[in-house]
C-alpha positions as CSV (number, residue, x, y, z in Angstrom):
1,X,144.1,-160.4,108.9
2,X,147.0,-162.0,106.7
3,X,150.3,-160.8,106.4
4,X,149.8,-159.8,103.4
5,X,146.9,-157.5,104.5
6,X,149.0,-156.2,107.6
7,X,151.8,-154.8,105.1
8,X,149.3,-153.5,102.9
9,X,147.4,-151.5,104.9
10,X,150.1,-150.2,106.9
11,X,151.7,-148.8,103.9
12,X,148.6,-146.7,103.4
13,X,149.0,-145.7,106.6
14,X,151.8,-144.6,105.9
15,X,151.5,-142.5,102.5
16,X,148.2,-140.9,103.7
17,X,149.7,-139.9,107.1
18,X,153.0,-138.7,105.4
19,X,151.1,-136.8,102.9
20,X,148.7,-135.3,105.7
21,X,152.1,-134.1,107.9
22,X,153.8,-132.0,104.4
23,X,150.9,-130.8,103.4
24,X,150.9,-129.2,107.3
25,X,154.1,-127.7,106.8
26,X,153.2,-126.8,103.3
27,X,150.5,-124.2,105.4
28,X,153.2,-121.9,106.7
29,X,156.0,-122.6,104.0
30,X,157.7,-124.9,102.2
31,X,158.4,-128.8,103.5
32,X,161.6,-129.4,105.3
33,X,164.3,-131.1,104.4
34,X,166.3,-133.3,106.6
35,X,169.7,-130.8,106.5
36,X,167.5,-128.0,106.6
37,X,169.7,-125.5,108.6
38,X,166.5,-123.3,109.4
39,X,163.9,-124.1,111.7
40,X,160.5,-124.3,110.2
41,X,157.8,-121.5,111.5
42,X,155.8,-124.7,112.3
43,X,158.4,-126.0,114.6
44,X,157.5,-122.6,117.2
45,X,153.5,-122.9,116.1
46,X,151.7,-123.3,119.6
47,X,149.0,-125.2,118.0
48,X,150.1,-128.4,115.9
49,X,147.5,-130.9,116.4
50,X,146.6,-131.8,113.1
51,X,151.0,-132.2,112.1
52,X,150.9,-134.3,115.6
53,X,148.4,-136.9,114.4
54,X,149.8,-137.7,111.3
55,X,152.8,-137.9,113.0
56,X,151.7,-140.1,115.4
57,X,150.4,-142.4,112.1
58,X,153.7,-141.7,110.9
59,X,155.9,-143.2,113.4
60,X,153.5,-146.4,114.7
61,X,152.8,-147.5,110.8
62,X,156.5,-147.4,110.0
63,X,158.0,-149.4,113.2
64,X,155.6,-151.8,112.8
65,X,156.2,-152.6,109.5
66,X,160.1,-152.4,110.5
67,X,159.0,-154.9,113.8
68,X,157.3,-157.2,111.0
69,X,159.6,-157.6,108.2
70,X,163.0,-157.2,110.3
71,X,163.8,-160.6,112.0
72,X,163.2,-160.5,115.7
73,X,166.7,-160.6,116.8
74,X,167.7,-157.3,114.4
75,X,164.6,-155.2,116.3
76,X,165.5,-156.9,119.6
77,X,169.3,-155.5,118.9
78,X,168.5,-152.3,117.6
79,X,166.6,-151.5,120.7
80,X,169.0,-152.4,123.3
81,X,172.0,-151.2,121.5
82,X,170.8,-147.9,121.1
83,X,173.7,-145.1,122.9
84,X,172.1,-142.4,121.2
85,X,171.5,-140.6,124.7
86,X,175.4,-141.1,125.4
87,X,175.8,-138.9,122.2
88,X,173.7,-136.5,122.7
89,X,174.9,-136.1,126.6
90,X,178.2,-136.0,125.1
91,X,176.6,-132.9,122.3
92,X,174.8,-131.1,125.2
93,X,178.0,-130.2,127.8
94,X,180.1,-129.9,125.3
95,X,177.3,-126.9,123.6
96,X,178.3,-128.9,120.2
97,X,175.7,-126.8,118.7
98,X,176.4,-123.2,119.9
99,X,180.3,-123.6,118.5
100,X,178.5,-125.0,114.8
101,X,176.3,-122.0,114.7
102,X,178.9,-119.5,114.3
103,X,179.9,-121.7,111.4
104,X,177.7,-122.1,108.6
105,X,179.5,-123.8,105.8
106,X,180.3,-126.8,108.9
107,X,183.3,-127.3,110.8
108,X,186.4,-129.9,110.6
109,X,186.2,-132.0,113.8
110,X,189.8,-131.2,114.6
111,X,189.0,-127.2,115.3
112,X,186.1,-128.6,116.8
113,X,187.5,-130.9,118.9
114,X,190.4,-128.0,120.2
115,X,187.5,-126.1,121.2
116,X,185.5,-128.8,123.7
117,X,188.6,-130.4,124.4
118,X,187.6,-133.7,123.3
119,X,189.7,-136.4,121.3
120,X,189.0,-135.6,117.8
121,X,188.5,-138.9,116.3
122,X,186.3,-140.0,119.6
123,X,184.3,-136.7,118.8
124,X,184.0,-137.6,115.3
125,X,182.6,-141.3,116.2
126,X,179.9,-139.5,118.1
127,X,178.9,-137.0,115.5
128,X,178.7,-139.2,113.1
129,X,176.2,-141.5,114.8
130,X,173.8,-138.7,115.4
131,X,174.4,-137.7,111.9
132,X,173.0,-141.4,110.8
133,X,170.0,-140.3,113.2
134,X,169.3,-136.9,111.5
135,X,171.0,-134.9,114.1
136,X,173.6,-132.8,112.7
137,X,174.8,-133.2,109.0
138,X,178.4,-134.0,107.7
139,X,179.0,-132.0,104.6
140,X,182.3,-133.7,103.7
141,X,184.0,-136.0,105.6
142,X,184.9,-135.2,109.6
143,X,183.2,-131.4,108.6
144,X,179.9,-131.3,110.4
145,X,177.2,-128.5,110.5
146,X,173.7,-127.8,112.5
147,X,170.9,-128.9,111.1
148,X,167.0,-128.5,112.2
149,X,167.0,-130.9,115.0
150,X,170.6,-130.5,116.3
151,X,169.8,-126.4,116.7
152,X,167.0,-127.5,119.0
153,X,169.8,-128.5,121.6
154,X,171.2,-125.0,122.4
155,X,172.2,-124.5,125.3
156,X,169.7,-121.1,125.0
157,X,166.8,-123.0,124.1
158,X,164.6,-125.5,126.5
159,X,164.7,-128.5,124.9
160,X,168.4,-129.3,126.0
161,X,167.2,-129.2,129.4
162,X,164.5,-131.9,129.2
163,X,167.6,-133.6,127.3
164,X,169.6,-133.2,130.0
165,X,167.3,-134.7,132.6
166,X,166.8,-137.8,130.8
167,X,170.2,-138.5,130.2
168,X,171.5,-137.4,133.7
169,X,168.7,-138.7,136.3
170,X,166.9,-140.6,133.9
171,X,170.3,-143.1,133.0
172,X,171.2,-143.1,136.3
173,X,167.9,-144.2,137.8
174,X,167.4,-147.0,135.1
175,X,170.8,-148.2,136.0
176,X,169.4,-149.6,138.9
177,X,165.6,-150.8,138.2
178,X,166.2,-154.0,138.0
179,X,168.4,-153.6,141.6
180,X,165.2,-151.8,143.0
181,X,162.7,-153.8,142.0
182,X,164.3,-156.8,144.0
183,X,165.1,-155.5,147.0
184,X,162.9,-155.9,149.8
185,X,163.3,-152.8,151.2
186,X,162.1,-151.4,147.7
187,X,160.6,-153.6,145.6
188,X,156.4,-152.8,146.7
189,X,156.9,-149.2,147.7
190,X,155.0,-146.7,146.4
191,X,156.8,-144.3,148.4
192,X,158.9,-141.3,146.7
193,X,162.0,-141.7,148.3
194,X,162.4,-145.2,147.2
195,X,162.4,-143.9,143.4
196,X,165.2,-145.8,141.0
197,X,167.0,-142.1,141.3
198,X,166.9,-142.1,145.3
199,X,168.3,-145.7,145.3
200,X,170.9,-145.0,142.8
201,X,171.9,-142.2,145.2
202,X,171.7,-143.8,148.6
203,X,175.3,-145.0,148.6
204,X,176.6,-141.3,148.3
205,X,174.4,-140.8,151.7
206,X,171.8,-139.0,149.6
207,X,168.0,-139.7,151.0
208,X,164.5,-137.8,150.7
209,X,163.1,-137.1,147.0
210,X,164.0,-135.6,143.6
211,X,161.9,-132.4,144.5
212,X,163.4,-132.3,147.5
213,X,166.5,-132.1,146.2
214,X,165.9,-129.5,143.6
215,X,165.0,-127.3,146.7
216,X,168.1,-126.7,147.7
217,X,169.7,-126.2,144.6
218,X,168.8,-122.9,142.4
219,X,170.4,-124.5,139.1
220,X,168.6,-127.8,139.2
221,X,165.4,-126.0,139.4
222,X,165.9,-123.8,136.7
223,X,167.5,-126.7,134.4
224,X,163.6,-128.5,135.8
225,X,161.6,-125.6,134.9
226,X,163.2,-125.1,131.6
227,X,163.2,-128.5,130.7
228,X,158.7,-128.4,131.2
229,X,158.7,-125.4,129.0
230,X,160.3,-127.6,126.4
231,X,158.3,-130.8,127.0
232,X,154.9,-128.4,126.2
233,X,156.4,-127.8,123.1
234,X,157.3,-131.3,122.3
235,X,154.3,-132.9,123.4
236,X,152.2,-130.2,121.5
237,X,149.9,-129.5,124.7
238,X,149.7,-125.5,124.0
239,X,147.1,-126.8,121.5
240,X,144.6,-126.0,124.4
241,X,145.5,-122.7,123.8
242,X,142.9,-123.0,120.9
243,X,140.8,-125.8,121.5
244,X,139.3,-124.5,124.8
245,X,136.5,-121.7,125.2
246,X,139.0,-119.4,127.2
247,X,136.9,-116.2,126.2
248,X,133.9,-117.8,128.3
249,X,135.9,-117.9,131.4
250,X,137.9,-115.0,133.8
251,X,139.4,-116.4,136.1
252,X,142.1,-119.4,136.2
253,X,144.7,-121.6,138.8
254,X,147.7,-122.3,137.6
255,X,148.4,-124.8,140.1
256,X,152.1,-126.6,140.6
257,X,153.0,-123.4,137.5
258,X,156.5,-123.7,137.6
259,X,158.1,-120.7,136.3
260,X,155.0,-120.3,133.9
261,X,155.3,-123.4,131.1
262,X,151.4,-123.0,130.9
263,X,149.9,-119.7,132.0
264,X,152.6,-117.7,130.5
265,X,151.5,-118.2,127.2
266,X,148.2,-118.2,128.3
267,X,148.5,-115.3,129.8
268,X,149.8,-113.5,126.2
269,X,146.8,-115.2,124.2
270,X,144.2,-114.0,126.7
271,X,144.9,-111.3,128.0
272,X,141.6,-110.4,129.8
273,X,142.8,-113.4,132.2
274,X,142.9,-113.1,135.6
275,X,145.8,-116.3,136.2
276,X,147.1,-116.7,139.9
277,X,150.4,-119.3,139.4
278,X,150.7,-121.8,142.5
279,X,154.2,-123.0,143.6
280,X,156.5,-123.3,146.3
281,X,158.1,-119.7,147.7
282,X,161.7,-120.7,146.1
283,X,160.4,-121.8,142.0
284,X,158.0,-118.4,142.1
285,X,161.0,-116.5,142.5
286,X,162.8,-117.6,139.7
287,X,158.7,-117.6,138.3
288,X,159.0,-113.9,138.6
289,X,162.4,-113.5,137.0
290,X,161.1,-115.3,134.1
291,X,157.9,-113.6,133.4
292,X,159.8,-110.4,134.1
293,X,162.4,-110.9,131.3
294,X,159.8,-113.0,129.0
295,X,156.6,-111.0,129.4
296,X,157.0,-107.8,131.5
297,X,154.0,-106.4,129.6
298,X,152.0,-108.8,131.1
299,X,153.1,-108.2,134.6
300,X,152.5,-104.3,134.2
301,X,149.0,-105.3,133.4
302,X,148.6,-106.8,136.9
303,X,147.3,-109.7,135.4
304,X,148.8,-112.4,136.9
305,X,149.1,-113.2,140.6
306,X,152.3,-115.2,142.5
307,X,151.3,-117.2,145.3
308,X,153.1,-119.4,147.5
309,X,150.7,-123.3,147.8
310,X,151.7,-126.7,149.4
311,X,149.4,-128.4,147.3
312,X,149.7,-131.8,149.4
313,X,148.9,-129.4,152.5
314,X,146.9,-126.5,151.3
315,X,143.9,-125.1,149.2
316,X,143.8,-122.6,146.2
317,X,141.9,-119.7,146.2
318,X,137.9,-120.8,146.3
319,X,135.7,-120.1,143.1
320,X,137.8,-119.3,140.6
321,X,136.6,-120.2,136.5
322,X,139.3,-122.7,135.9
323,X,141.6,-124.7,138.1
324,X,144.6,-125.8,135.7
325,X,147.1,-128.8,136.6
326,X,149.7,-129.7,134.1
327,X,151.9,-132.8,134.3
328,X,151.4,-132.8,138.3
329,X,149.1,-135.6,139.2
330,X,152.1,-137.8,137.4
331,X,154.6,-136.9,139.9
332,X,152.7,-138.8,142.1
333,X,151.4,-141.9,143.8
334,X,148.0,-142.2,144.8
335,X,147.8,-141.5,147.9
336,X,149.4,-137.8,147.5
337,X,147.3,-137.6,143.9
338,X,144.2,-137.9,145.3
339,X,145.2,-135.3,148.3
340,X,146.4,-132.8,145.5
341,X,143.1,-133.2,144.3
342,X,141.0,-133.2,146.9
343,X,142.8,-129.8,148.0
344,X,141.7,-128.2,144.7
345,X,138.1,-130.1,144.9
346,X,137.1,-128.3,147.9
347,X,138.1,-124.7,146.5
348,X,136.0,-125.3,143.6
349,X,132.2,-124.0,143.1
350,X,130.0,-125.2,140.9
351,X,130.7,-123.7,138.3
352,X,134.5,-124.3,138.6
353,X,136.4,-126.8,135.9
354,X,139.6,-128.7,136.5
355,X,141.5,-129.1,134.0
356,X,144.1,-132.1,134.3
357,X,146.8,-132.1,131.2
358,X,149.2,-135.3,130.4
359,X,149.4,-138.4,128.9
360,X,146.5,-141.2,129.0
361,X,147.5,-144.2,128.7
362,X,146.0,-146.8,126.5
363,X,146.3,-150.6,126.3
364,X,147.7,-152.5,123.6
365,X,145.7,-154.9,122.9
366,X,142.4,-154.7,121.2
367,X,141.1,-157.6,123.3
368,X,141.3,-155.1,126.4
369,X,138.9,-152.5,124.8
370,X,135.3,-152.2,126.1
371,X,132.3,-151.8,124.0
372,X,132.2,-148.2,123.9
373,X,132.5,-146.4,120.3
374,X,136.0,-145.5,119.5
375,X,136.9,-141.9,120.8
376,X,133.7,-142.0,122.6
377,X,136.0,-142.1,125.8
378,X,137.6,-139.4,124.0
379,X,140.8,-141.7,123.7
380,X,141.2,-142.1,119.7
381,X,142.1,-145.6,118.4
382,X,144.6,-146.2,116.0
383,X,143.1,-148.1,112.5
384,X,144.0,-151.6,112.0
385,X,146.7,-153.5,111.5
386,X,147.9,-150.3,113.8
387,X,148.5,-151.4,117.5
388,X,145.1,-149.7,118.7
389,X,147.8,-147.3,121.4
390,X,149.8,-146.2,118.0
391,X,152.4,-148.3,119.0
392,X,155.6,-146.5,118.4
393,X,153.9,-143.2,117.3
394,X,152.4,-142.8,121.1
395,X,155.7,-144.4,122.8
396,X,156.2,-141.2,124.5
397,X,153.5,-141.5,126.7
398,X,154.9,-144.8,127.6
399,X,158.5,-143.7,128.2
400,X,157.2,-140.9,130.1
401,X,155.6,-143.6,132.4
402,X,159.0,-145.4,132.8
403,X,160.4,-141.8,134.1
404,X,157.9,-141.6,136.6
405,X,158.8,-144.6,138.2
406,X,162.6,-143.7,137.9
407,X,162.4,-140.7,139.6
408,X,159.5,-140.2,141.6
409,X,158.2,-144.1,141.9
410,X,154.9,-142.4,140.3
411,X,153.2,-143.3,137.1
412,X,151.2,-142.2,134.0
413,X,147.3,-143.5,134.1
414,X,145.0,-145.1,131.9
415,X,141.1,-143.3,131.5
416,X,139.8,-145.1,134.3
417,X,142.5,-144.4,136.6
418,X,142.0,-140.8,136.2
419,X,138.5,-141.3,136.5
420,X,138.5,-143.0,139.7
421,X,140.9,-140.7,141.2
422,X,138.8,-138.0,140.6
423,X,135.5,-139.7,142.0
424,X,138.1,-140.1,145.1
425,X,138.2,-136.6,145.9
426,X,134.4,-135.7,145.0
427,X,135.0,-134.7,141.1
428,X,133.2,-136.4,138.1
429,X,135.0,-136.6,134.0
430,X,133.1,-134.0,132.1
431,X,135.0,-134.0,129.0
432,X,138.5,-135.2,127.3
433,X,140.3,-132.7,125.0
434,X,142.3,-134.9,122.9
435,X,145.7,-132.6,121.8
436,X,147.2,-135.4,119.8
437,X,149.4,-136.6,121.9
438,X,149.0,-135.4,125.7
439,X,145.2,-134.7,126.7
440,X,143.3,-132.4,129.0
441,X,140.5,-134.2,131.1
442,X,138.2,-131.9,132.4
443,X,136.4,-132.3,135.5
444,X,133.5,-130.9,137.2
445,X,132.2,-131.2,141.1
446,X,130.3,-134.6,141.5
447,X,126.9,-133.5,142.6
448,X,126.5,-136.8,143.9
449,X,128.6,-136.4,146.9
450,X,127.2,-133.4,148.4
């Protein structure tokens, strides 16, 4: 395909897919604008998969047409000169946000300032460059407001938390990769206590793992638990809320639940749900807090069960409908994957589903796809000249990837890596619900083996 024909066609991409996203929003009001100081009711709407695929066009058309008509050393800049993370760290403990929103008409960075107790004109300089990227809005000059994506960083909300994690852990464990993946004592383990984060810690006398960690502190595992509530929301997994035939089942197994990111809104959309949430003793404490302040109605109904598991060491309850994991199996290498796995395989009946949500990753090349019909393998393609992975528009997955190294030297997997995990521990791929961005991969119990 010619240049000519690359622009082209990515421009299409680009109107059809734009078009496709407002008329989304158009659905439940009007579109958006970029100061909008309101969120939009679509921004809270558990099931977005139609705005995230056009989305996804969106973003992988329009970098790829910047990638192609910038000059190589403009992209190559842009990407490694990018401190927006700094900024928002900076926005985040200093709760920027909750001091704007008692001030609708904006605020002069000097009163600002007084109150965070920041060098005005430093403060400024920071603003400004999330300004440039959308985040926040400077009315006049050095006055600066909330806008729709700077109100999603209050501190009350979820979203600063994932924030937070990435520009905390996340900076401080890629400050090192290069260090850990050249020292022999690091540089082939698979092991968790070898992560980038454990490394970058080892000279404070820190050693074990990141979960390890979090168990002795109550505030990092809140700030954790928060921070998946937020990333469901991002990703636009609660799509499964509608997509799967929950009125055929009963019963479900919220295993590794976390203080209820999943089955808490499952648990309001269904409620003739029986949902027992899995987790260590110490997160289904704070579990119970949560639910108890979030949805005591459920709780009242006796709907949900809290029990303690040591998924690497222990089994679920045996025959349940549905055994649900949700960004778990990433957390971990193979060996302890296949082990989680196996544990829930062997509670299973046959009639039992397990249902595996998080990213799939995809190659980008076309040269690397087999000879099965696109979305076949229930892994959609992107249209040419689109990298077939969506390029940009799917980078999360990919960045996500690069986390699980960081922190827990773990990893996203492609199709065939789930699939051969699962034939591992005795399970067989029954069906992929695509939400856009994440996935669920069902499994059933390989008959095969028994």
């Amino acid at each position: 395909m010619s240049g000519r024909s690359q622009l082209e066609g990515l421009l299409t991409i680009i109107s059809s897919a734009a078009l496709a996203a407002a008329a989304e929003y158009e659905k439940f009001g009007s579109i958006p604008s970029i100061d909008s100081p309101q969120p939009h009711p679509l921004d809270s709407a558990h099931d977005t998969l139609a705005l995230k695929k056009s989305v996804r066009l969106l973003e992988g058309a329009c970098q790829q047409l910047c990638a192609t008509l910038a000059s190589p050393q403009h992209t190559i800049t842009n990407v490694v000169g990018s401190y927006d993370w700094a900024c928002v760290r900076v926005a985040i403990r200093a709760d920027i946000t909750s001091i704007l929103a008692e001030h609708s008409d904006g605020l002069h960075v000097r009163e600002l300032a007084q109150k965070v107790n920041i060098d005005e004109r430093k403060l400024a300089r920071i603003l400004r460059l999330l300004a440039t990227r959308g985040c926040y809005s400077e009315a006049k000059p050095d006055v600066f407001s909330n806008n729709r994506l700077s109100l999603s960083l209050l501190s009350s909300g979820n979203v600063a938390n994932l924030a937070g994690m990435h520009t905390d852990a996340g900076v401080k464990a890629a400050s090192v990769l290069f260090e850990n993946l050249t020292d022999p004592d690091t540089m082939f383990s698979n092991n968790p206590t070898h992560a980038p984060f454990m490394y970058a810690l080892r000279e404070k006398g820190v050693s074990g793992t990141l979960f390890e960690l979090m168990q002795s502190d109550p505030k990092k595992r809140e700030n954790y638990h928060r921070a998946m509530i937020a990333l469901g929301s991002v990703t636009g997994s609660l799509s499964v809320l509608s997509l799967f035939p929950w009125g055929e089942v009963a019963t479900i197994c919220d295993v590794g639940s976390g203080i209820g990111a999943f089955s808490l809104p499952l648990a309001k959309s269904y409620p003739h749900l029986h949902i027992t949430c899995y987790d260590m003793p110490v997160v289904l404490i704070q579990a119970r807090e949560h639910w108890a302040s979030s949805a005591p109605e459920v709780l009242r109904s006796q709907q949900i069960d809290f029990l303690p598991l040591d998924f690497l060491h222990e089994m679920p309850k045996a025959g349940q409908d549905v055994y649900y994991l949700r960004n778990i199996i990433h957390d971990w290498p193979d060996v302890e994957a296949t082990t989680i796995l196996r544990n829930v395989q062997q509670a299973m009946a046959p009639h039992s589903r397990l249902l595996i949500e998080g990213f799939v990753l995809q190659f980008a090349s076309r040269e690397e796809i087999n000879d099965s019909t696109p979305g076949e393998s229930g892994t959609e393609l992107a249209p040419e000249p689109m990298l077939p992975n969506f390029g940009a528009g799917n980078a999360r997955m990919y960045e996500s990837d690069m986390v699980m190294m960081l922190l827990h030297n773990a990893k996203e997997r492609n199709l065939a890596d789930c699939t051969k995990l699962g034939a591992i521990a005795g399970l067989s791929l029954a069906k992929i619900w695509d939400l856009g961005e994440s996935s669920v991969l069902e499994f059933k119990l390989d008959t095969t083996c028994h």
